[in-house]
N, C-alpha and C positions, 0 to 999 in steps of 0.2 A: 504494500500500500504506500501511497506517495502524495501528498496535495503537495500541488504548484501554483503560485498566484498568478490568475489570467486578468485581463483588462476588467470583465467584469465580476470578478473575487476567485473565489479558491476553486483551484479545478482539481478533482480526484481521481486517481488511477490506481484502482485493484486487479491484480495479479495472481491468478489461481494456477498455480502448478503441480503437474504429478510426480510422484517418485521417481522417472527419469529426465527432471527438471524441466519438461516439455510444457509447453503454455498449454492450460484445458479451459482458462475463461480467462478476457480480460476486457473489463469495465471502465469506461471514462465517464466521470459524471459531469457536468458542466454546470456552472451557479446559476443560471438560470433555472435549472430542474427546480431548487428547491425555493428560487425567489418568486415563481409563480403565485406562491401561496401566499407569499407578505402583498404582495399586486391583490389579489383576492381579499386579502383582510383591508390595503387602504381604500379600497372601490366600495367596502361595506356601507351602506345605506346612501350611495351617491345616487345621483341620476347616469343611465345610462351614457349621453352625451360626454359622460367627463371623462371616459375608457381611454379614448385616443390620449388625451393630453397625459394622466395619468401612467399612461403604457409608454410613452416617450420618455417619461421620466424616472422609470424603472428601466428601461431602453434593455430589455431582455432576449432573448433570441428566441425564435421562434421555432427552428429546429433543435436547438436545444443540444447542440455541437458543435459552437461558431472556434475550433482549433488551431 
């Protein structure tokens, strides 16, 4: 396991290996995965309308693997 700090916060990279050191999984997570959900909690009780502006201001990525 390894975080590295990308432009938009910490990016993580988990490394699953077998007994003959051969990669069997590896995961990069990107901050946007989990800022989603702070973007969800500032929008709580807005109006619709305010999405865009709000969503620029979290300026997150959309596919959620900007590397």
């Amino acid at each position: 396991m390894a975080l590295v700090e990308g432009w938009r916060g910490e990016v993580c990279h988990v490394a699953l290996t077998d007994s003959g050191g051969c990669f069997r999984r590896y995961k990069i997570t990107d901050p946007s995965f989990h800022n989603w959900s702070g973007l969800a909690l500032a929008l709580r009780g807005t109006a619709i309308s305010d999405f865009p502006i709000c969503n620029k201001s979290f300026n997150l990525s959309y596919c959620g693997f900007d590397l």
